[in-house]
Structures are given as C-alpha cells and as structure tokens.
GUMAR-571732 format. One record per atom (N, C-alpha, C): x, y, z; residue in one letter. Coordinates in steps of 0.02 Angstrom, whole numbers, plus 50000, padded with zeros to 5 digits. Atoms other than C-alpha are relative to their C-alpha. Example, Ala and Ser with C-alpha at 12.3 -4.5 7.8 and 13.67 -1.06 7.14 Angstrom:
GUMAR-571732
500454994150000A;506154977550390A;500455006050000A;499584994149997S;506844994750357S;499615005550037S;
***
This chain:
GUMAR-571732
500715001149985X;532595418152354X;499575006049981X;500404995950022X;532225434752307X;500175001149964X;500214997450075X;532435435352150X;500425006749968X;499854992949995X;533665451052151X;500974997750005X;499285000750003X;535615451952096X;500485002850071X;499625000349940X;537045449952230X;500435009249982X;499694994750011X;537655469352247X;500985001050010X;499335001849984X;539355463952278X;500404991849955X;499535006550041X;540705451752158X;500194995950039X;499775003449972X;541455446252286X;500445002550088X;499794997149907X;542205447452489X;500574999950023X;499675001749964X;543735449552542X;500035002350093X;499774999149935X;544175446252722X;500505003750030X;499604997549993X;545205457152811X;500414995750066X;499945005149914X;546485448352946X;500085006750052X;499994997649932X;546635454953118X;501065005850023X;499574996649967X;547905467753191X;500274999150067X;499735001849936X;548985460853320X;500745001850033X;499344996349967X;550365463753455X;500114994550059X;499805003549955X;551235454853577X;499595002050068X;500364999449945X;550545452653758X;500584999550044X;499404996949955X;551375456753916X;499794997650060X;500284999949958X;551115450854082X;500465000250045X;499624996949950X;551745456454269X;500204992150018X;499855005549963X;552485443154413X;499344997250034X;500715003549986X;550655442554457X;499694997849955X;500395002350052X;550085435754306X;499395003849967X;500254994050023X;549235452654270X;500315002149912X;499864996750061X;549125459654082X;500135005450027X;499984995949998X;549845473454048X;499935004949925X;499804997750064X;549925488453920X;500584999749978X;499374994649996X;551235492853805X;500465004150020X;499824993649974X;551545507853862X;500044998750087X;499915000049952X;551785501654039X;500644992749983X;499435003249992X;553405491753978X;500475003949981X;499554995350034X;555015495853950X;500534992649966X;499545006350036X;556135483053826X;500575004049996X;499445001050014X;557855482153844X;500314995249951X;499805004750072X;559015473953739X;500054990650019X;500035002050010X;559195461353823X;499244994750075X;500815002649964X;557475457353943X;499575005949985X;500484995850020X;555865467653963X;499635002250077X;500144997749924X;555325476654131X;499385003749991X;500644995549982X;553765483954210X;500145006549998X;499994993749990X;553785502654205X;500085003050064X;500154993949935X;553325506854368X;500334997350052X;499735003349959X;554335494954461X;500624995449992X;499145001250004X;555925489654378X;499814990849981X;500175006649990X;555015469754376X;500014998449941X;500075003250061X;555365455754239X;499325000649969X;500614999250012X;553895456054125X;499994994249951X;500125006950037X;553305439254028X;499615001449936X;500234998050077X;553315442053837X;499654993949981X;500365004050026X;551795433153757X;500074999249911X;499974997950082X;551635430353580X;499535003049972X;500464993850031X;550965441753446X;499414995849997X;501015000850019X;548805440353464X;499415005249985X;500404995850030X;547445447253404X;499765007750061X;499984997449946X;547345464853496X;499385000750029X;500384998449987X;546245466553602X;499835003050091X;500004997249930X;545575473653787X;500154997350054X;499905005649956X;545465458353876X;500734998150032X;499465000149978X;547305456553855X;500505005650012X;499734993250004X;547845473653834X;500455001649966X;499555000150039X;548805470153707X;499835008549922X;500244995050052X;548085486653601X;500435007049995X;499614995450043X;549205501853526X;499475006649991X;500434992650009X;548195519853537X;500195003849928X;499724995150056X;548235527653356X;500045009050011X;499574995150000X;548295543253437X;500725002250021X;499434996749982X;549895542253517X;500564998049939X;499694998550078X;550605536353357X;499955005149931X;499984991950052X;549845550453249X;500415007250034X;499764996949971X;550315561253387X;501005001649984X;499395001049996X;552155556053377X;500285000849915X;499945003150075X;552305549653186X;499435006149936X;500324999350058X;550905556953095X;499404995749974X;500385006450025X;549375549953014X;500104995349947X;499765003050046X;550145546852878X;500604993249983X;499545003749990X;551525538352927X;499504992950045X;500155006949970X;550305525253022X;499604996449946X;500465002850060X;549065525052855X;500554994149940X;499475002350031X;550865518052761X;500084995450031X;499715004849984X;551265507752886X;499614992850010X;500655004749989X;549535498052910X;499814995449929X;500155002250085X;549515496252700X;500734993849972X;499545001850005X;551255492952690X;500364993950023X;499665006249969X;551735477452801X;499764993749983X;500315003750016X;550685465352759X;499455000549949X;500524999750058X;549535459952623X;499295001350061X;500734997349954X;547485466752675X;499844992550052X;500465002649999X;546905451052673X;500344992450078X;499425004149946X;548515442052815X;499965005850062X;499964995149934X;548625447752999X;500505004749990X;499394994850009X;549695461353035X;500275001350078X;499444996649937X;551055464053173X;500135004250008X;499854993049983X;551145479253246X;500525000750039X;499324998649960X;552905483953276X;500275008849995X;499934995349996X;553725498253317X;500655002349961X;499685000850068X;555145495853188X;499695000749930X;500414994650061X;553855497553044X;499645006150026X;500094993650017X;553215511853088X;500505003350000X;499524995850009X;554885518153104X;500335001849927X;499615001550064X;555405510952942X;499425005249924X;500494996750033X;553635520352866X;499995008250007X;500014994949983X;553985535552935X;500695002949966X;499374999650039X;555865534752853X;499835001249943X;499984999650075X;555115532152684X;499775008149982X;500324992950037X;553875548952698X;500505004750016X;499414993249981X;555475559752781X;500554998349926X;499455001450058X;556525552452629X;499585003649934X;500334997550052X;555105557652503X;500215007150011X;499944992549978X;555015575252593X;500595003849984X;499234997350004X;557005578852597X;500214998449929X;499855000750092X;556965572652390X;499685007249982X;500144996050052X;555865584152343X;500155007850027X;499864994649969X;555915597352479X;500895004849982X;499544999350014X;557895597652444X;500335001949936X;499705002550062X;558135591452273X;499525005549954X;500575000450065X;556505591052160X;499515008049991X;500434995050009X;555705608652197X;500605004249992X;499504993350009X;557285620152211X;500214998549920X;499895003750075X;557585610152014X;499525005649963X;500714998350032X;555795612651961X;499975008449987X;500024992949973X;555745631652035X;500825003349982X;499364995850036X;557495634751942X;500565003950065X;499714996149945X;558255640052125X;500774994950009X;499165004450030X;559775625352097X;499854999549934X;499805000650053X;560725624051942X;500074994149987X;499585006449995X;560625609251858X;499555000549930X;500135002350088X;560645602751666X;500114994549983X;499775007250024X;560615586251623X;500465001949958X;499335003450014X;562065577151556X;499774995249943X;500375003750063X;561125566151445X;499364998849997X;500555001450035X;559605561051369X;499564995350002X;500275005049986X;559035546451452X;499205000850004X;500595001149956X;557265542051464X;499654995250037X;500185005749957X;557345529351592X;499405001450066X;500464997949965X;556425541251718X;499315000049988X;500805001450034X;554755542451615X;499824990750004X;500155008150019X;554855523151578X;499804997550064X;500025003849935X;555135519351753X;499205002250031X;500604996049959X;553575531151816X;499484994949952X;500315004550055X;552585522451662X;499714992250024X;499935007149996X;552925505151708X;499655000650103X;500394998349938X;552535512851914X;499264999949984X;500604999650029X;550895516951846X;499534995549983X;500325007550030X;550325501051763X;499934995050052X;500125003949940X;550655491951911X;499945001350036X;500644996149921X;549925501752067X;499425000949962X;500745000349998X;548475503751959X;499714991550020X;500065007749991X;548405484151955X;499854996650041X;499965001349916X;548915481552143X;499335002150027X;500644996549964X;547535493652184X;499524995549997X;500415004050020X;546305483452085X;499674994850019X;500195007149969X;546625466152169X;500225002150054X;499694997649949X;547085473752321X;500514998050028X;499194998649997X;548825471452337X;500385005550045X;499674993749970X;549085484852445X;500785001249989X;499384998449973X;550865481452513X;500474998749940X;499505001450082X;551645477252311X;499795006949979X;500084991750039X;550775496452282X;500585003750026X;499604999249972X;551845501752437X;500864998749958X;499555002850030X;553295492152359X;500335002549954X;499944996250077X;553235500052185X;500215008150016X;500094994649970X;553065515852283X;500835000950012X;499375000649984X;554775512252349X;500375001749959X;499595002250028X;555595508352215X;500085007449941X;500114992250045X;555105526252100X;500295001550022X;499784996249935X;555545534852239X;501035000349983X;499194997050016X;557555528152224X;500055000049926X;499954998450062X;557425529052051X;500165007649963X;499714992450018X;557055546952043X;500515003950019X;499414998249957X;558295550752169X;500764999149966X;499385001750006X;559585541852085X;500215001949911X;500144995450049X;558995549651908X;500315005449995X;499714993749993X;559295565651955X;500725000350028X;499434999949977X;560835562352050X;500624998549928X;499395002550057X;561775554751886X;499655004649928X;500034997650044X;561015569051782X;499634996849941X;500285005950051X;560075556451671X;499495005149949X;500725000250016X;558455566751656X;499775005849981X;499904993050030X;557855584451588X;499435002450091X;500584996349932X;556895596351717X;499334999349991X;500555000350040X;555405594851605X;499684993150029X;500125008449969X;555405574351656X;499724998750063X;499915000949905X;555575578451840X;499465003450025X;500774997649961X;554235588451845X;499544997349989X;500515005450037X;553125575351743X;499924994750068X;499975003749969X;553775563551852X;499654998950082X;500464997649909X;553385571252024X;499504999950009X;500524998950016X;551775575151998X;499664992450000X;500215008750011X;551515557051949X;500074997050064X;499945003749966X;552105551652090X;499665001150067X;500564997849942X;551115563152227X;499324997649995X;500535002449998X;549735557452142X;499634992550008X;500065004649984X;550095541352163X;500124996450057X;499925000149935X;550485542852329X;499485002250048X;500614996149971X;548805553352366X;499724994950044X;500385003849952X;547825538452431X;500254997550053X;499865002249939X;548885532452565X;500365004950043X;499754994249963X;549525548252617X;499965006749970X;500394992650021X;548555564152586X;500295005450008X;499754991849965X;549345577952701X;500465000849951X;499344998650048X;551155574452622X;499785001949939X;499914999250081X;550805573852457X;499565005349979X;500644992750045X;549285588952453X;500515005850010X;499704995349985X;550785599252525X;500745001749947X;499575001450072X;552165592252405X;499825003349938X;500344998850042X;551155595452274X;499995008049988X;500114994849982X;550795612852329X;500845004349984X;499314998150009X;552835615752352X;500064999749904X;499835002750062X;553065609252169X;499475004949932X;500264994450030X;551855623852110X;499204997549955X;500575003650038X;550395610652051X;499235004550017X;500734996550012X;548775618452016X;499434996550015X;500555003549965X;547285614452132X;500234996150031X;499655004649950X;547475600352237X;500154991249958X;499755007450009X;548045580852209X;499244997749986X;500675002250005X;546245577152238X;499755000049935X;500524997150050X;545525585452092X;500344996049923X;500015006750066X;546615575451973X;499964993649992X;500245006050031X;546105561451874X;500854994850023X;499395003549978X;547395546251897X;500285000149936X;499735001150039X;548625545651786X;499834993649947X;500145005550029X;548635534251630X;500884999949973X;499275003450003X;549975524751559X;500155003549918X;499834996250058X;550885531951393X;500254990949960X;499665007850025X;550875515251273X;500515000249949X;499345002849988X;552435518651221X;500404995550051X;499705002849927X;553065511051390X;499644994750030X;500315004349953X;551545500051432X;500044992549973X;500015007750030X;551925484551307X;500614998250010X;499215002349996X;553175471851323X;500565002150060X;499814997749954X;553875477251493X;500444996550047X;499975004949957X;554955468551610X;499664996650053X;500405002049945X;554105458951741X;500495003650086X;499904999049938X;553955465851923X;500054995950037X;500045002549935X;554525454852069X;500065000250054X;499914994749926X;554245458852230X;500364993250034X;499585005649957X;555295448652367X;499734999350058X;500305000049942X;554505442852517X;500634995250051X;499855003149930X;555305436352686X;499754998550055X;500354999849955X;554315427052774X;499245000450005X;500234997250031X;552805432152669X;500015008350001X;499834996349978X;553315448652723X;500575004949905X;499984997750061X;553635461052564X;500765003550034X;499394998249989X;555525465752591X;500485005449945X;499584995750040X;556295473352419X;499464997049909X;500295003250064X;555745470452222X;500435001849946X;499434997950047X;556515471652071X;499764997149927X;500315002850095X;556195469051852X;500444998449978X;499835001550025X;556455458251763X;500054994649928X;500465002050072X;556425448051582X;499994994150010X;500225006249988X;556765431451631X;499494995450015X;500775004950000X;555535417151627X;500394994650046X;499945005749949X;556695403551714X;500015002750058X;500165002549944X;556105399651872X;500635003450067X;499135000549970X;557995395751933X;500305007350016X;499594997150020X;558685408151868X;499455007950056X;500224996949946X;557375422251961X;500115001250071X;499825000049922X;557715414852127X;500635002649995X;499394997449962X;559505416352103X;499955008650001X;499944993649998X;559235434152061X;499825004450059X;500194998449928X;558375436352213X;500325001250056X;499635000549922X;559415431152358X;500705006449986X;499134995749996X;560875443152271X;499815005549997X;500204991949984X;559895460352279X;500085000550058X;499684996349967X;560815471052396X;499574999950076X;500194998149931X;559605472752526X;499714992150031X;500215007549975X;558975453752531X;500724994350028X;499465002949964X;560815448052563X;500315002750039X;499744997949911X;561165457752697X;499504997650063X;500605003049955X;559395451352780X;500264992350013X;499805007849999X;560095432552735X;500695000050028X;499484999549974X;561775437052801X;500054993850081X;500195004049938X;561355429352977X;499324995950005X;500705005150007X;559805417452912X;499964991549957X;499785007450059X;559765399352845X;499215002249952X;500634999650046X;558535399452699X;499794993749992X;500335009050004X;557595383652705X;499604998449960X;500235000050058X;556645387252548X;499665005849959X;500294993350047X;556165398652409X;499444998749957X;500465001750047X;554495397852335X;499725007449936X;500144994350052X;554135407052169X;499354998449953X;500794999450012X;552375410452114X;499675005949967X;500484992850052X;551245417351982X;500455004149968X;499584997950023X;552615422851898X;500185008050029X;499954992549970X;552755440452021X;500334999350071X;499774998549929X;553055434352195X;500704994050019X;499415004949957X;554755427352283X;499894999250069X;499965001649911X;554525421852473X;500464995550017X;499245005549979X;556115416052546X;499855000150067X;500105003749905X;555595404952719X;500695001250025X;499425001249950X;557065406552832X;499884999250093X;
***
C-alpha cells in the first residue's frame, strides 16, 4: 500500500526450545534441578518422593520446565551450549533439551582440543617428529569439499548438516595424520580451515586454537575461505543420516540409486549400532542429500 519494497526475501520461523515437565505427589511443577533421575524412576530432591515425568513442552515458567544457560555455561562452556543448540535439530524444528547432547557437544569441542592441542600444533610447531609416508591429497580434498558445503548449509540455514560436516573433517584429519597420508604443509592449510570454519559457532575455542597453531591476528579478521576448483566440480554427494529427523552420522557418495543409498545407510558403523535394538519401520530419502530412518 505503500508503494515501497519488502526489506526482507523471506521468514523463517524458528521452533520452540523444549524439556520435559515434572511434577510432585501434589500435583505441583517442579524444576529440573529439583529432580534427581535414576535409572530406573525419578525422585524429588528434597524428599526422596516419586516424581511424574511429563512429556517434552515448550519451556516455559508456568510449568517450570526451563534450563538456566548459566548453569550450563558455568559447567560446559558457552560454547559447548552454542554447538549444542545449532547442532540437534534443524533452526526451523523444536528442539529437546537433553542433557546427553550437551554432553555429546561438549565431547566433540574436548575431541577438537586434544587433536590439535596433542597432535596438530606439536606437528605444525615441529615439537613431534613426523614425515609423511605418502603423498595423498585426500586431506585438502576433504577440507575443499567441507567448505563447499557449510558454506551452502549456512546459506539455507541448515545449521545442524554444517555441524555434521563439522564432524566429519574433524575424523578425517585425525585419521589423516594418524595413517601418515598428509604433508605438515596440508595440516597446517587444513587447520586453519577448519577454526575458521568453526569460528561462528564457537568463538573462544577456535580464537585460542588458532592462537596455539601460531595464526596471525585473530579468526575474526579472516575472510572465509573459498573453495580451490580443483576439488569443487564433480564431487561426491553428501548424505547426512537422520534418526528420527534427528541428524545422527553422514557420509559421500556417487550413487544416484535410491535403493542402493539407503542400503548404504543402515550399514555405516555408527547407524547400526543405533538400529541394533530398533525396528526400522521406514526409510525416507529426499532431495537427493537427506536419509531419515523412522524407527
């Protein structure tokens, strides 16, 4: 009506952050933090009393179902809660706040830390001996092909497939360097690449990483990486694996049948130990990127 362009393309919605509810023998909410879960019931804190698990809802005061981010930064880190908030769910789907992902978010940044802290800087900084063995350049390719797709994710907001990708560098480089594959020259290319692609969802770690690894100025100040098109055409396809819609493991690959994807799916290492004790009651495969196996 007025005559004047919409400053915005378009809206996404964000869903809601939720947690289970709790209530006493008086039919009183309670907090969190005033239960205690056993393995196999769930008791009042202050009085030893059964406590009546509700299902996960939207958090809020009324029910008291709400989670303090300081006693999780406190405990964890901010970083470790900024990972775990990106990481579990897509933006735009509720999110369950458990205390298993943040554990499982807080694993990934102590696993980053003890790579490079251990591995990737005493390398870099010439303080361990080590010479590649061969000549591979699967490490560059892999960071390359990282690259192309977290910029992508970012783009359409994808968060928890950036997370994902994130993952998956991560044992790559680890397992790079472990089988000698890669030169020192790579590893330091590589790192670098990867703090910086780690900058936005977790700042502290990676401005300090960074710092260890002898980088000049801060993470901030550089530009994002670009892709080297040697590596960016013709690529295998990324599929991430969901459970549940729930982003679980991923993996590349060249195939186009359908069939033949799923089966590849259910037999990566970490998705058949999840299906070990699960009936799968169907696998839907979509957009040629995503697997979600209902069980």
């Amino acid at each position: 009506m007025l005559e004047i362009r919409e400053p915005f393309d378009s809206l996404m919605t964000q869903g809601m952050v939720c947690h289970e509810t709790y209530r006493n023998t008086q039919n009183q909410y309670l907090y969190p933090e005033e239960v205690i879960k056993h393995k196999d019931s769930t008791v009042q804190d202050s009085n030893g009393e059964l406590v009546m698990v509700g299902s996960s809802e939207k958090m809020s005061k009324s029910k008291k179902n709400i989670v303090s981010p300081d006693s999780i930064v406190e405990e964890f880190g901010c970083d470790t809660a900024r990972v775990f908030v990106i990481s579990n769910t897509p933006p735009d789907k509720d999110l369950e706040w458990t205390e298993s992902g943040i554990q499982g978010s807080w694993k990934y940044l102590s696993k980053i830390w003890r790579l490079f802290a251990e591995v990737v800087v005493p390398i870099i900084t010439k303080q361990l001996n080590y010479k590649n063995t061969s000549n591979s350049n699967n490490l560059v390719k892999s960071i390359n092909i990282t690259i192309n797709n977290v910029t992508q994710h970012i783009e359409k907001f994808q968060l928890n497939k950036y997370i994902a990708d994130l993952h998956i560098i991560t044992n790559t480089i680890e397992k790079e360097i472990h089988n000698k594959t890669t030169s020192i020259q790579d590893i330091n290319e590589v790192a670098k690449n990867l703090l910086i692609l780690l900058n936005p969802i977790a700042p502290h770690i990676s401005e300090e990483l960074w710092q260890m690894i002898g980088g000049k100025g801060t993470v901030e100040e550089h530009g994002w990486p670009s892709v080297r098109n040697l590596y960016s055409e013709q690529e295998p396809t990324r599929i991430i694996i969901q459970i549940n819609g729930k982003v679980k493991d991923a993996f590349n690959t060249t195939e186009k049948s359908s069939q033949q994807v799923k089966h590849r799916s259910i037999k990566e290492s970490k998705i058949r130990k999840i299906l070990q004790k699960a009936k799968v009651k169907r696998i839907i495969y979509t957009n040629n990127k995503v697997i979600n196996i209902v069980i």
